[in-house]
KEKE-3310 file (N, C-alpha, C; in steps of 0.2 Angstrom, whole numbers, plus 5000, padded with zeros to 4 digits):
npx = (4966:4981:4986:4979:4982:4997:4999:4992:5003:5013:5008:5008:5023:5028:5021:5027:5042:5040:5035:5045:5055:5047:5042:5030:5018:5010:4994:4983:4981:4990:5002:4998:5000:5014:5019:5014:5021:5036:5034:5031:5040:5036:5038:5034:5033:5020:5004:4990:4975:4967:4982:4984:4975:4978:4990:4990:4980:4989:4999:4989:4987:4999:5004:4994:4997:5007:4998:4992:4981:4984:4991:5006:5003:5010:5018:5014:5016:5020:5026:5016:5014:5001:4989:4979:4966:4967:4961:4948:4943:4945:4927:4925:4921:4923:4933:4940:4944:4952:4962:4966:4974:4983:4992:4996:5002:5012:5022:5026:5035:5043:5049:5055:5062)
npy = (4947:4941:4950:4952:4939:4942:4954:4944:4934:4942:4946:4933:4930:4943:4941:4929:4933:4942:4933:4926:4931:4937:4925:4919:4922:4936:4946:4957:4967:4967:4969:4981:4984:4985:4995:5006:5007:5006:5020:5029:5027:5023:5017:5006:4996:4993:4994:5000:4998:5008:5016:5007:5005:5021:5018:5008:5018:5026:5020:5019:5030:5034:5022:5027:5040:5039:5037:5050:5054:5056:5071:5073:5083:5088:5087:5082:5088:5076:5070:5062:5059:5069:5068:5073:5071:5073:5071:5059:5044:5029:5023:5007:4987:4977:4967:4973:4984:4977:4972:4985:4990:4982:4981:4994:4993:4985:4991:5001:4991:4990:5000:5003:4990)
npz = (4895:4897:4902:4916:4920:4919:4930:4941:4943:4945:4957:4966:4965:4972:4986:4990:4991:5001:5009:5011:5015:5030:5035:5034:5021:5018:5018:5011:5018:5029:5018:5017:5029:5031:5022:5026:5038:5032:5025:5036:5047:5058:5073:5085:5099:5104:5095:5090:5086:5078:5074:5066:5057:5054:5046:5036:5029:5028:5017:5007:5002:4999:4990:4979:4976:4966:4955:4954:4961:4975:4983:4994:5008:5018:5033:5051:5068:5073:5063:5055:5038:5028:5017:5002:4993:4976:4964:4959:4962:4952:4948:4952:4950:4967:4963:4953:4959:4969:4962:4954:4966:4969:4959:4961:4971:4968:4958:4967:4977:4966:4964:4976:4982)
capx = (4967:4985:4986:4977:4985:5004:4995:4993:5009:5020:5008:5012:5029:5028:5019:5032:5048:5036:5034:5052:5058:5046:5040:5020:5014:5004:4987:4985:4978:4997:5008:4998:5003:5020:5022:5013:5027:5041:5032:5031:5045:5035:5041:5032:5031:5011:5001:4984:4970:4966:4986:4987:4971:4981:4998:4985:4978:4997:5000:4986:4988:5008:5001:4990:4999:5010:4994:4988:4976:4983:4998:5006:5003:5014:5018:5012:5020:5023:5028:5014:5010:4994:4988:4976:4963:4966:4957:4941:4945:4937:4921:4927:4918:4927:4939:4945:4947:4957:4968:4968:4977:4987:4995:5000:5009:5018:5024:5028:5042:5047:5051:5057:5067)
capy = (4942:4940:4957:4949:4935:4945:4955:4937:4930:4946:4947:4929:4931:4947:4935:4924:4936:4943:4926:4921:4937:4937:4917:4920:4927:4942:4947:4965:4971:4965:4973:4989:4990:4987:5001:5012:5008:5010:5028:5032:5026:5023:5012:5007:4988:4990:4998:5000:4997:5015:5015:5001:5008:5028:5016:5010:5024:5032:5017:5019:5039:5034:5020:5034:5049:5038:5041:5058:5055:5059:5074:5074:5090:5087:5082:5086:5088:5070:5066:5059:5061:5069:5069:5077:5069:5077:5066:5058:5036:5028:5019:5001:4982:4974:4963:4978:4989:4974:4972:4991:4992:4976:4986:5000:4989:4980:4996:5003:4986:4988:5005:5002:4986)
capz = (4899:4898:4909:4922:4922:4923:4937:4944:4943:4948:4963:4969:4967:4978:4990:4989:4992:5008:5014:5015:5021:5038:5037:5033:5016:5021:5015:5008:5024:5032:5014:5016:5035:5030:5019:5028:5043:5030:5025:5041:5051:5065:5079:5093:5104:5104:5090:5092:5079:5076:5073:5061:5050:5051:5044:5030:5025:5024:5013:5002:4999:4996:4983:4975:4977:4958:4949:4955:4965:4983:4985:5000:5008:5025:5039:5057:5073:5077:5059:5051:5031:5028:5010:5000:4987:4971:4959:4961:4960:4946:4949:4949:4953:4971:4960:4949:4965:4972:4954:4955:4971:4968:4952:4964:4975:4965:4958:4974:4979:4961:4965:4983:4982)
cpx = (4974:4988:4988:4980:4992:5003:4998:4996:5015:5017:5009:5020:5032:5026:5024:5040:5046:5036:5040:5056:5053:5042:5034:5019:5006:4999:4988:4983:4989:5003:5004:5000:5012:5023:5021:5020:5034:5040:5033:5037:5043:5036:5039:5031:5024:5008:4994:4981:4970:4974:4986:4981:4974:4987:4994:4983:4985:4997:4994:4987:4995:5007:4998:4991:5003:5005:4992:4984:4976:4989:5001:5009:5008:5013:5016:5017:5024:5027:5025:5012:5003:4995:4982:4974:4962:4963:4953:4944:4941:4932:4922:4924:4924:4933:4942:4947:4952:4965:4969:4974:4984:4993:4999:5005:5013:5024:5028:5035:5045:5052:5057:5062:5072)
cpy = (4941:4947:4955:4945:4935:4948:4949:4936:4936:4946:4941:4929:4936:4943:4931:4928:4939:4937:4923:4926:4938:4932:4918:4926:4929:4944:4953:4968:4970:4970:4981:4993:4990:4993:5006:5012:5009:5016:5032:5033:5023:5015:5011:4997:4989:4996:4997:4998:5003:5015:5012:5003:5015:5024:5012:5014:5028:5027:5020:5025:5037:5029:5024:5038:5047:5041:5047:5057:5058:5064:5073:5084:5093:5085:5085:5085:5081:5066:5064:5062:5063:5072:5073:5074:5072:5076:5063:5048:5033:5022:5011:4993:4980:4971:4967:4982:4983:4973:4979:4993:4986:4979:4990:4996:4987:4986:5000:4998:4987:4994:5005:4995:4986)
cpz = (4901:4903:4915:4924:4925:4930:4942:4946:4949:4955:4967:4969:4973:4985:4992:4992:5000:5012:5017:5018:5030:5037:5035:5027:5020:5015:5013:5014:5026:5026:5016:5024:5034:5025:5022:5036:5038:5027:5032:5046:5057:5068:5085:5096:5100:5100:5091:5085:5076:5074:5067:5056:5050:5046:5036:5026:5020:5019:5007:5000:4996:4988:4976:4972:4966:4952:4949:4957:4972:4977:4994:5001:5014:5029:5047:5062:5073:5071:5054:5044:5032:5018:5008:4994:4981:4966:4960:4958:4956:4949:4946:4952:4958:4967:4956:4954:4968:4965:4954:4958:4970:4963:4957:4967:4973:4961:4964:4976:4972:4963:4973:4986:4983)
residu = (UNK:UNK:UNK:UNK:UNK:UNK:UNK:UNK:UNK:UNK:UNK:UNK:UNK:UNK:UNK:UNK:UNK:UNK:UNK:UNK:UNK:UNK:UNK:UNK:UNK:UNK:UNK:UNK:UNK:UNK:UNK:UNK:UNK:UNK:UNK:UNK:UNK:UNK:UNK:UNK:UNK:UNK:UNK:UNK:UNK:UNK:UNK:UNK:UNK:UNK:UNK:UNK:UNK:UNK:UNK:UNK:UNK:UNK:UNK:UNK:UNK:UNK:UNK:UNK:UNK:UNK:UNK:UNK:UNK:UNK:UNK:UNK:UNK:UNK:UNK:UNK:UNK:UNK:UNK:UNK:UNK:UNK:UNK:UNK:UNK:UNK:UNK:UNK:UNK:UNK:UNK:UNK:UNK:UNK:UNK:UNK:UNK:UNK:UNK:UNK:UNK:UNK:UNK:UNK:UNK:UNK:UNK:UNK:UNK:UNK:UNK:UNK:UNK)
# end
């Protein structure tokens, strides 16, 4: 329980430093498109949708890749990561696949701060 709870905590405060750096605490749908634009670099005025789910994905493979789950395998012409699913994700209920994921982020700004 006290895990969870830590989880908890360190995730609101991440929340919290996200919120007063660009005014509006972001959902995870918003931190995952921020990583995947600091992985990627990419830069553009108008991003599409299909965009902001590929700047997702890189996020989550970049989250993953700590555990061994993705590698990155490289990059294409225009730049983009492409990874490779090396390990099979464990079989986990909605709220441990969101605590999962929560765990990797927080790791992720710990590391990237």
């Amino acid at each position: 329980m006290f895990v969870q709870d830590d989880l908890q905590q360190r995730w609101w405060n991440l929340e919290a430093q996200l919120a007063e750096r660009f005014g509006k605490k972001p959902d995870m749908e918003a931190i995952l498109f921020l990583i995947g634009l600091q992985e990627t670099g990419f830069i553009q005025e108008k991003i599409s949708k299909e965009q902001k789910q590929d700047l997702m994905h890189v996020a989550v493979c970049t989250l993953l890749q700590n555990s061994g789950y993705f590698i990155l395998e490289g990059h294409d012409a225009d730049g983009w990561p492409h990874f490779k699913q090396v390990k099979e994700l464990p079989p986990l209920a909605l709220h441990d696949q969101e605590n999962f994921l929560k765990d990797h982020v927080l790791l992720y700004f710990e590391q990237h701060l």
